[in-house]
LUMLUMPA-738920 format. One record per residue: residue in one letter; x, y, z of N, C-alpha, C in turn. Coordinates in pm, whole numbers, always signed. Layout:
<rs>
(r A,(X,Y,Z),(X,Y,Z),(X,Y,Z))
...
</rs>
This chain:
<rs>
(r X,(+81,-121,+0),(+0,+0,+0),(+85,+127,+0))
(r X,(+235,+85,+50),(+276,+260,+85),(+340,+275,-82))
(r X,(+334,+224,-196),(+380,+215,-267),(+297,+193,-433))
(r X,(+184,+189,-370),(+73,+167,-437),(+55,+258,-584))
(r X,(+79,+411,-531),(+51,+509,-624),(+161,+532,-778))
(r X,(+287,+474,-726),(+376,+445,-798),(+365,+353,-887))
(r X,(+304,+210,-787),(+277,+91,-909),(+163,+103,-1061))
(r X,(+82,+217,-997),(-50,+238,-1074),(+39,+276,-1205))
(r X,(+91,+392,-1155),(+177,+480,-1273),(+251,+408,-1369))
(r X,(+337,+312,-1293),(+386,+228,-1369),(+323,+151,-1488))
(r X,(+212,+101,-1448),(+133,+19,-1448),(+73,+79,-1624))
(r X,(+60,+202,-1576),(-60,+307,-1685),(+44,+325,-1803))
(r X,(+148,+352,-1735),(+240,+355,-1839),(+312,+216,-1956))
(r X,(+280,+102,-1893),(+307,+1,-1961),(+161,+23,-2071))
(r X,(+109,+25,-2007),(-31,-14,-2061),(-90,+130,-2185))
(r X,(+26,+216,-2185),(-21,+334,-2284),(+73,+284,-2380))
(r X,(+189,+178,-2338),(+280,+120,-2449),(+215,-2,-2506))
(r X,(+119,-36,-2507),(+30,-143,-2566),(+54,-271,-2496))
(r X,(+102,-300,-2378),(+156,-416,-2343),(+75,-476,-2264))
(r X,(+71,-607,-2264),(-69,-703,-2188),(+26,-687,-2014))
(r X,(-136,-626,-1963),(-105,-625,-1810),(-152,-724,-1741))
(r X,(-106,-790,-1660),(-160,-880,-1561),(-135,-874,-1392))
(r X,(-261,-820,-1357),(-209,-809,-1190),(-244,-875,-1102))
(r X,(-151,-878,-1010),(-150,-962,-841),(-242,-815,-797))
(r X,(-352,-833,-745),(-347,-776,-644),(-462,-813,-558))
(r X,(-502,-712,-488),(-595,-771,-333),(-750,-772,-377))
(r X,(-826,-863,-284),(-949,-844,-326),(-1050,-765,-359))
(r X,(-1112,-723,-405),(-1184,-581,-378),(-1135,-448,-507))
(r X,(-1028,-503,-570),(-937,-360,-580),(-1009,-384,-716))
(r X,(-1075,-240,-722),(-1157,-228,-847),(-1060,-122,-981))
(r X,(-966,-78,-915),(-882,+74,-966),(-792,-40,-1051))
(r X,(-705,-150,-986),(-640,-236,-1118),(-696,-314,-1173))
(r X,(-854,-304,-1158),(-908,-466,-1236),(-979,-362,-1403))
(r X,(-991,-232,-1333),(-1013,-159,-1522),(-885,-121,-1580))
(r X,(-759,-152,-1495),(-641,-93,-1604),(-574,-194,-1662))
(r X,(-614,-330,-1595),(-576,-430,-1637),(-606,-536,-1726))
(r X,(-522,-606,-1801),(-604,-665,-1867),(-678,-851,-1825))
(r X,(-599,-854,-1730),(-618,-972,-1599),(-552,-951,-1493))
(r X,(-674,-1010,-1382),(-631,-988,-1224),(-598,-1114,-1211))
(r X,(-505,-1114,-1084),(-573,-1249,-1010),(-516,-1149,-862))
(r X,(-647,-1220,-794),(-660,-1177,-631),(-578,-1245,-538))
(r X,(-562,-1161,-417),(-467,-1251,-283),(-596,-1189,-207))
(r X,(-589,-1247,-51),(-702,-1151,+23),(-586,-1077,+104))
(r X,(-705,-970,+134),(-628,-822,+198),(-533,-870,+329))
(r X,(-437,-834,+363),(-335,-890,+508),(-282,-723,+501))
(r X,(-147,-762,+588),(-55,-655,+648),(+60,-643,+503))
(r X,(+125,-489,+521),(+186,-485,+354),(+329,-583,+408))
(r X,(+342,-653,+494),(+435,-753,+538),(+440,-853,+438))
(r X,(+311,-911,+442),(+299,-1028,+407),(+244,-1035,+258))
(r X,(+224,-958,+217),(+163,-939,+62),(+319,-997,-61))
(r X,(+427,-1001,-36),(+536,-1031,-124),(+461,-1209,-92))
(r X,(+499,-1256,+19),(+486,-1402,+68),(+345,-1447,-39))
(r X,(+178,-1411,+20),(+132,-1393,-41),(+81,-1403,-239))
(r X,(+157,-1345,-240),(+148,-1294,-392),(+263,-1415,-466))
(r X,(+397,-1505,-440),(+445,-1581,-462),(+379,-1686,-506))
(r X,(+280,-1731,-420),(+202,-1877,-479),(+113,-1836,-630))
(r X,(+40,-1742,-678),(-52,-1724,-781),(+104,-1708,-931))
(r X,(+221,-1612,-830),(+325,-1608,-967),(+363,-1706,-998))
(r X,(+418,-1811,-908),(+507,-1956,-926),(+407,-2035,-1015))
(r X,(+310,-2048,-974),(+173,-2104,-1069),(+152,-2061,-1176))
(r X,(+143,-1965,-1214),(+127,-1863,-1348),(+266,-1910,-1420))
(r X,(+331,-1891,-1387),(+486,-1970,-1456),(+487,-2122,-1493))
(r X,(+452,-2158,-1370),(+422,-2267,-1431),(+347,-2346,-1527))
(r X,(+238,-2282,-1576),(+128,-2283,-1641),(+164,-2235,-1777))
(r X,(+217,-2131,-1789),(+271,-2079,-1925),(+409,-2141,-1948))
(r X,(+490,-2236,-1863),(+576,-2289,-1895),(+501,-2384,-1975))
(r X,(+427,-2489,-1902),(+368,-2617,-1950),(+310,-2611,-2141))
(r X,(+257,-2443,-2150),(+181,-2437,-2234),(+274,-2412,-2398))
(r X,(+393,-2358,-2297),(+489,-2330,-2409),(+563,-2443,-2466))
(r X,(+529,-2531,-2406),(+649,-2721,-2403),(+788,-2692,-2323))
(r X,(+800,-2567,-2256),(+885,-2574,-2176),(+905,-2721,-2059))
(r X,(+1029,-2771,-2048),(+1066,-2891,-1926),(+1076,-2819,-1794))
(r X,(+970,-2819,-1738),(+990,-2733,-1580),(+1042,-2798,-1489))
(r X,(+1083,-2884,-1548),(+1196,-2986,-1444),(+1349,-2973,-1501))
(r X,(+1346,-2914,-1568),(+1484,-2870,-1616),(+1526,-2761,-1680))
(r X,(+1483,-2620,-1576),(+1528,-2513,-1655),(+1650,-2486,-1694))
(r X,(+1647,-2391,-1808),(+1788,-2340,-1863),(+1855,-2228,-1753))
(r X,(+2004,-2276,-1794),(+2076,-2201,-1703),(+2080,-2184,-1545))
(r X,(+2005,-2277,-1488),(+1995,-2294,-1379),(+2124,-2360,-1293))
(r X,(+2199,-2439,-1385),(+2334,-2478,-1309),(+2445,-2429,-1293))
(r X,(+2407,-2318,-1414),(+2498,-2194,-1387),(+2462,-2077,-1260))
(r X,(+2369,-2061,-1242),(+2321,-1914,-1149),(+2306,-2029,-997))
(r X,(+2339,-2103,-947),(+2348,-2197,-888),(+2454,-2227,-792))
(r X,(+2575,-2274,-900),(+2733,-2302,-848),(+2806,-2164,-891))
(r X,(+2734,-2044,-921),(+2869,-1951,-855),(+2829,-1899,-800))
(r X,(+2920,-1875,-730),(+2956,-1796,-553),(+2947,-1656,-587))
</rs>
């Protein structure tokens, strides 16, 4: 929330560059569900816990557009590199 007014902006600005928006955000929130072009909801908590939160719908969403792409989500690229160095 303390950061909210920034994300909008951001947000407006992708979206005046023609680019498909898709947002995390909280239930209720009617201000990103018309700028967007898909929501998906978390329910309302403390701005603590909203990163935690908001992790399970992204990891899923990845996963989902991995599957759809024939991506192996059991074997991403470059992963054994960003991994073993220190």
């Amino acid at each position: 929330d303390s950061v909210y007014p920034k994300i909008v902006s951001s947000i407006q600005e992708a979206k005046a560059r023609h680019s498909p928006i898709i947002a995390i955000t909280t239930e209720g929130n009617k201000e990103l569900a018309d700028i967007a072009d898909d929501c998906m909801y978390i329910p309302k908590s403390i701005d603590m816990l909203y990163p935690i939160l908001a992790v399970v719908p992204t990891h899923l969403f990845a996963y989902y557009v991995a599957l759809e792409l024939g991506r192996d989500v059991d074997k991403p690229r470059n992963l054994a590199k960003s991994v073993t160095v220190e």
